[in-house]
Backbone bond lengths (Angstrom), bond angles and torsions (degrees), N, CA, C in turn:
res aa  C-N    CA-C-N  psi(-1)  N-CA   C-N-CA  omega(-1)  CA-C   N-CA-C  phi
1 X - - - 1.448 - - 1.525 109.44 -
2 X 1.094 120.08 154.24 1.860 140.59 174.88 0.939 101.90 -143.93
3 X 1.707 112.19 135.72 1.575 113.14 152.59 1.726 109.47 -65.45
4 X 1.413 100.24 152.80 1.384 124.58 -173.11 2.138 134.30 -67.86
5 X 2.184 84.69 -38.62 0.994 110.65 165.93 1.360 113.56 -175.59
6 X 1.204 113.16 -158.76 1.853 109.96 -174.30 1.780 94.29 -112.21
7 X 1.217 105.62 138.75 1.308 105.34 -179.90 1.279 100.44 -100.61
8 X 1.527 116.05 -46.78 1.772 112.76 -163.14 1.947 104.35 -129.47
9 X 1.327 116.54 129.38 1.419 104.34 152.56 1.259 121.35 -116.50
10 X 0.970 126.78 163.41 1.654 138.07 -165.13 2.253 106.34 -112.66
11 X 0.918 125.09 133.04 1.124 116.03 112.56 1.800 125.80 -138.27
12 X 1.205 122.23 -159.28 1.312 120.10 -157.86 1.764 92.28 -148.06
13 X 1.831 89.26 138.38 1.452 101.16 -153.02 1.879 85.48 -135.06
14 X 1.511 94.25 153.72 1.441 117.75 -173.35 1.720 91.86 -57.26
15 X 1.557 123.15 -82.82 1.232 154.26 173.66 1.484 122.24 -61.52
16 X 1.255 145.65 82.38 1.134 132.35 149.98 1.428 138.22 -29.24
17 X 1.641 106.38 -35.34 1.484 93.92 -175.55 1.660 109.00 -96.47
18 X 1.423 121.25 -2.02 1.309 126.84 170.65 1.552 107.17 -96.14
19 X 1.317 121.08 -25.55 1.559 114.02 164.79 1.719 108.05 -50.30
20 X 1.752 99.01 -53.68 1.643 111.40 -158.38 1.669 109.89 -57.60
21 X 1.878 110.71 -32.99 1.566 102.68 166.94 1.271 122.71 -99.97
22 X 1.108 115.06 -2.40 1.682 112.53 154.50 1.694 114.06 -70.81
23 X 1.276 119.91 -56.39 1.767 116.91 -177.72 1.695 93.86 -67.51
24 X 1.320 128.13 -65.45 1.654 119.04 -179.35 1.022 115.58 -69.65
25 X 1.480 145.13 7.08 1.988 133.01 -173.13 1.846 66.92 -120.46
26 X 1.167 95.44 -106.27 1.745 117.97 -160.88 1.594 102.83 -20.59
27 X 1.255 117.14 -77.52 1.636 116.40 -152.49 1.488 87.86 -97.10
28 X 1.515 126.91 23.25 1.604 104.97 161.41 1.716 144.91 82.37
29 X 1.495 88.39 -32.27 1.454 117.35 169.39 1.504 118.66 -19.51
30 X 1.223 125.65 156.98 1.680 122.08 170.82 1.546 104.99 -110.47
31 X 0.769 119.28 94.12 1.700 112.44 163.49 1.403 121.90 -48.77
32 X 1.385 125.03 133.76 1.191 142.16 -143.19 1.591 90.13 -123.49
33 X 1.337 122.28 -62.18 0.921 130.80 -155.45 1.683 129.12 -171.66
34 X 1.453 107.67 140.03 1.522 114.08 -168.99 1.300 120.64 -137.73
35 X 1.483 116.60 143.09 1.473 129.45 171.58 1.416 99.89 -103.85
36 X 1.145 139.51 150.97 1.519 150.38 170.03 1.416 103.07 -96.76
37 X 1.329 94.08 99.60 1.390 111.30 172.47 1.900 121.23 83.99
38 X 1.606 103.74 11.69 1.533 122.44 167.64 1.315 98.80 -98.31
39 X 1.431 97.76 -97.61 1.030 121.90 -178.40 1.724 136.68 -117.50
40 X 1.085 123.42 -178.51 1.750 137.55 164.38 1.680 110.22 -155.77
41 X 1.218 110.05 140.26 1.332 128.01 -174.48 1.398 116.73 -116.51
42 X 1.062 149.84 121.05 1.576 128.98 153.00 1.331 105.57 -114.47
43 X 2.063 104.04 168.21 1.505 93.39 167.93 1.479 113.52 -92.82
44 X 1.095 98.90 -173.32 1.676 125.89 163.74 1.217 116.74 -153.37
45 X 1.019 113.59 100.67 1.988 138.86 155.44 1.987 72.97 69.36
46 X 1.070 108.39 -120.75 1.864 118.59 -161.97 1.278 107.35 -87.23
47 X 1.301 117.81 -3.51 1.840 114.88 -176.90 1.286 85.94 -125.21
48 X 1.762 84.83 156.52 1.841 123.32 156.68 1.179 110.12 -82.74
49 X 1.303 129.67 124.00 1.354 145.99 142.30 1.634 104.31 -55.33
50 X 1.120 154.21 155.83 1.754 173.37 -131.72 1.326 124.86 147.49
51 X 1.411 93.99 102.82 1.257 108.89 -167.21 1.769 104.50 -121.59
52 X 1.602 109.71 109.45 1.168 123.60 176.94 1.256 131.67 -84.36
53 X 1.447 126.61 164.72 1.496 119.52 176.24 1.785 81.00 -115.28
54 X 1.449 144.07 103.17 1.334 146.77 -159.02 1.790 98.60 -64.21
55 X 1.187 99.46 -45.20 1.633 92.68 -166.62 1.587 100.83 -56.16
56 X 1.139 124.45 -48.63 1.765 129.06 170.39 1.552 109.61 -31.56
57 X 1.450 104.89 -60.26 1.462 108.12 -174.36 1.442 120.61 -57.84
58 X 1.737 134.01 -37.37 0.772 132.33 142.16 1.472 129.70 6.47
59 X 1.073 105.59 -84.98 1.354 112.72 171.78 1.485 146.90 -27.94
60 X 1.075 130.67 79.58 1.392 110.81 -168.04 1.433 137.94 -66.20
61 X 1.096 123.96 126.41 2.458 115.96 -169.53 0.739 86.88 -43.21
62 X 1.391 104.42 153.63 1.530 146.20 156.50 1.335 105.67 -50.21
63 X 1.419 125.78 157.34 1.340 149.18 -152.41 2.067 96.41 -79.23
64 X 1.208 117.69 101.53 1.243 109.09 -176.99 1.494 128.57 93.04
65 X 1.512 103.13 13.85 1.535 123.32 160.66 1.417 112.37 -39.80
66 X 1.466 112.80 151.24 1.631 117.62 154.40 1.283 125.22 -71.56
67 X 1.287 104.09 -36.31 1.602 108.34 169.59 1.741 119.98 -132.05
68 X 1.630 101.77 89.66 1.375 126.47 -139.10 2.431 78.24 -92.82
69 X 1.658 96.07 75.34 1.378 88.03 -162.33 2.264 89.51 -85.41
70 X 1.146 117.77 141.56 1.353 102.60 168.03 1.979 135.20 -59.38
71 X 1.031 119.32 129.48 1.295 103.62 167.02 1.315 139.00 -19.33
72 X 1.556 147.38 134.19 1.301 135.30 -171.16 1.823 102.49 178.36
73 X 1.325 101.48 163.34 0.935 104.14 -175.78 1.683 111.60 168.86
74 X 1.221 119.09 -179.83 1.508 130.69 -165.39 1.414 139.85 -143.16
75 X 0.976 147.52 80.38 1.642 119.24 -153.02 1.582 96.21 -124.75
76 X 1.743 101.58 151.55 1.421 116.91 -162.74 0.949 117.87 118.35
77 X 1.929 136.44 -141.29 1.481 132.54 175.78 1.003 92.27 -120.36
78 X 1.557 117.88 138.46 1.054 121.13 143.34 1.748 133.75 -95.24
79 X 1.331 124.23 -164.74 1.333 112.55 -172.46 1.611 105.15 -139.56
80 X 0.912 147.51 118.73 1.707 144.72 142.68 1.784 114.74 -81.66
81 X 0.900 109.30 151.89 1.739 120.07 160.90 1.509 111.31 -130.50
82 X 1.442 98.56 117.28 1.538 110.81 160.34 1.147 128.16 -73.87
83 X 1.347 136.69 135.61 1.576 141.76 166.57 1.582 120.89 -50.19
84 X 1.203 128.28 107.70 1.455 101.98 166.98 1.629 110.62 -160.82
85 X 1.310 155.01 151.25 1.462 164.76 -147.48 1.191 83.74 -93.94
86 X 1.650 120.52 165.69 1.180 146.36 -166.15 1.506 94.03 -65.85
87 X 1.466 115.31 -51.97 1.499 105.44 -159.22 1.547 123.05 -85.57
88 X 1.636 90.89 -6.94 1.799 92.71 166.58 1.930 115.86 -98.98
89 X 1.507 96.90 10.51 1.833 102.38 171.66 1.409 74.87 -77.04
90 X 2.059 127.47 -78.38 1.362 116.34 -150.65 1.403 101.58 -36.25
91 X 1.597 124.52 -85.34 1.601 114.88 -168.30 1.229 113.64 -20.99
92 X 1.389 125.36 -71.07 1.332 119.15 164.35 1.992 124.37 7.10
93 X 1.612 66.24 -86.17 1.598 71.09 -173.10 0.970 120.57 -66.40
94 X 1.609 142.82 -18.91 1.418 143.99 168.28 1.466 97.97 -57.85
95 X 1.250 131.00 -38.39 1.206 123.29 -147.02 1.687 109.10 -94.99
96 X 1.268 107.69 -43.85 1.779 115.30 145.38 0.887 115.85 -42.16
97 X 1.673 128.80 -88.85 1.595 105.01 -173.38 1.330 122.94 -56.06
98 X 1.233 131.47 5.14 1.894 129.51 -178.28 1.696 86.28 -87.30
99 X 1.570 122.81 -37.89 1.298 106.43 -170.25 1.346 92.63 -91.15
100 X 1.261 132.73 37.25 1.976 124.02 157.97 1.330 76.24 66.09
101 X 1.502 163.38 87.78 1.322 138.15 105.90 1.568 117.79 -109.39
102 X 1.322 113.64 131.34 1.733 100.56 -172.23 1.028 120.96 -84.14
103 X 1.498 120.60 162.77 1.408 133.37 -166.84 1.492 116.44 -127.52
104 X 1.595 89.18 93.42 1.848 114.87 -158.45 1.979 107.33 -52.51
105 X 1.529 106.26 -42.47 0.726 78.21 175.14 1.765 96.33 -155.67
106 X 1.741 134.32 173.10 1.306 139.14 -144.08 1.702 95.30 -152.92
107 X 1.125 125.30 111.51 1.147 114.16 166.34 0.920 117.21 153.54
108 X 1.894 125.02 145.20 1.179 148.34 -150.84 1.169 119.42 -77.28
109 X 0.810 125.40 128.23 2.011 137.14 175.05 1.704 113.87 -44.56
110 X 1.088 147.86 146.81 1.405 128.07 171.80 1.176 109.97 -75.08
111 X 1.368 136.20 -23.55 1.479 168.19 148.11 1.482 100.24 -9.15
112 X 1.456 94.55 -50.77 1.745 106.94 -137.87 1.312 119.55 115.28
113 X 1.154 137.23 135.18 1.749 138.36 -179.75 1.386 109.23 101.29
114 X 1.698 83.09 137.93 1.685 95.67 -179.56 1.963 118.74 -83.77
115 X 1.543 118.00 158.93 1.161 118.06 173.68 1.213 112.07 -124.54
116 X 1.596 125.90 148.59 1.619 118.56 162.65 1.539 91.23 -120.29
117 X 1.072 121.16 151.60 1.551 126.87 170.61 1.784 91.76 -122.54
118 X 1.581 115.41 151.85 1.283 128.95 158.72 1.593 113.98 179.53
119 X 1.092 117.39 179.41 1.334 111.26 -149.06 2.052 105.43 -127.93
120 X 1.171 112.14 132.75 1.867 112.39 178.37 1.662 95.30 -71.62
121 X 1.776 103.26 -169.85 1.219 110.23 -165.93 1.745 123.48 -78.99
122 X 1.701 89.99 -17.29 1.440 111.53 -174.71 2.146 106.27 -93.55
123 X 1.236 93.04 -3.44 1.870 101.60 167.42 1.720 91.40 92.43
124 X 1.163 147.72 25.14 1.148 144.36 163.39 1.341 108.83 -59.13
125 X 1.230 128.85 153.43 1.560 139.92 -174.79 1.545 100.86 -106.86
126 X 1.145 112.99 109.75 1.367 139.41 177.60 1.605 124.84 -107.15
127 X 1.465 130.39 113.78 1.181 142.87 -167.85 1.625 127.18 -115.46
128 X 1.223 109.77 131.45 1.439 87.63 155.38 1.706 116.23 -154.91
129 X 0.739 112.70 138.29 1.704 141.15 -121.18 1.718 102.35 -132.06
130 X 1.050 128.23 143.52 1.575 144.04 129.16 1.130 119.71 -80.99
131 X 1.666 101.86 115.17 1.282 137.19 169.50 1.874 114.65 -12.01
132 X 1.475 103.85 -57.25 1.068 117.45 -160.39 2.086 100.01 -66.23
133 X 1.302 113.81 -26.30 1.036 112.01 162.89 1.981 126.04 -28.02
134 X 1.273 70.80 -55.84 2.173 66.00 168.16 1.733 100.03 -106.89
135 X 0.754 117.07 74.38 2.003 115.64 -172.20 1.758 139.06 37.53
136 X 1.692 87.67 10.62 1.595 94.85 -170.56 1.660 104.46 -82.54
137 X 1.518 100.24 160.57 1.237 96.41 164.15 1.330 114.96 -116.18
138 X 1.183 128.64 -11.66 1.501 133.00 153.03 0.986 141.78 -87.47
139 X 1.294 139.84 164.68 1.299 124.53 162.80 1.622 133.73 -95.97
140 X 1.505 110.72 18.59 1.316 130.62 155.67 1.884 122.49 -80.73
């Protein structure tokens, strides 16, 4: 057996409500769903983005919860990579630096495939990448 694909990734952010308009203003995202002061979720294309406040997660429910989810959590940077064709890295990057955010780093795979590296409000390492970078040709 193999899992099929990734349904959900997580990382965990200083600020929730500056995560929530950076992933929904800046990168567009749809928010799905929110805890005040847990969490906020949006999608992207077939995955959840999860975006934690870690000290929240910590915690384990109360004895007989509905959603008896386990404790967890992260501290430091984390990293995601977004899917996208050469010509939506350029947009990309016009569209980052128009919102003042820098773009640590630019550059091609030996492989083949382009990279943008840059960073959310909480210093997470944020990507976005062509597929073909690890041999895919899709972005499923």
């Amino acid at each position: 057996m193999q899992p099929s694909a990734l349904l959900e990734a997580a990382l965990y952010v200083r600020d929730l409500d500056e995560a929530e308009r950076f992933y929904g203003g800046t990168l567009g995202l749809k928010r799905i769903a929110k805890a005040e002061g847990r969490h906020v979720f949006f999608q992207c294309g077939s995955c959840v983005v999860l975006l934690f406040n870690a000290e929240a997660t910590k915690t384990p429910p109360e004895p007989g919860a509905n959603l008896p989810v386990p404790p967890h959590g992260a501290h430091g940077e984390g990293h995601l990579c977004f899917a996208a064709t050469g010509e939506e890295i350029a947009r990309w990057r016009a569209h980052l630096e128009n919102a003042g955010i820098a773009i640590e780093a630019d550059f091609e795979w030996p492989n083949g495939g382009r990279s943008i590296y840059f960073r959310d409000p909480s210093g997470n390492s944020l990507e976005f990448a062509e597929p073909r970078i690890w041999g895919l040709t899709s972005r499923n």
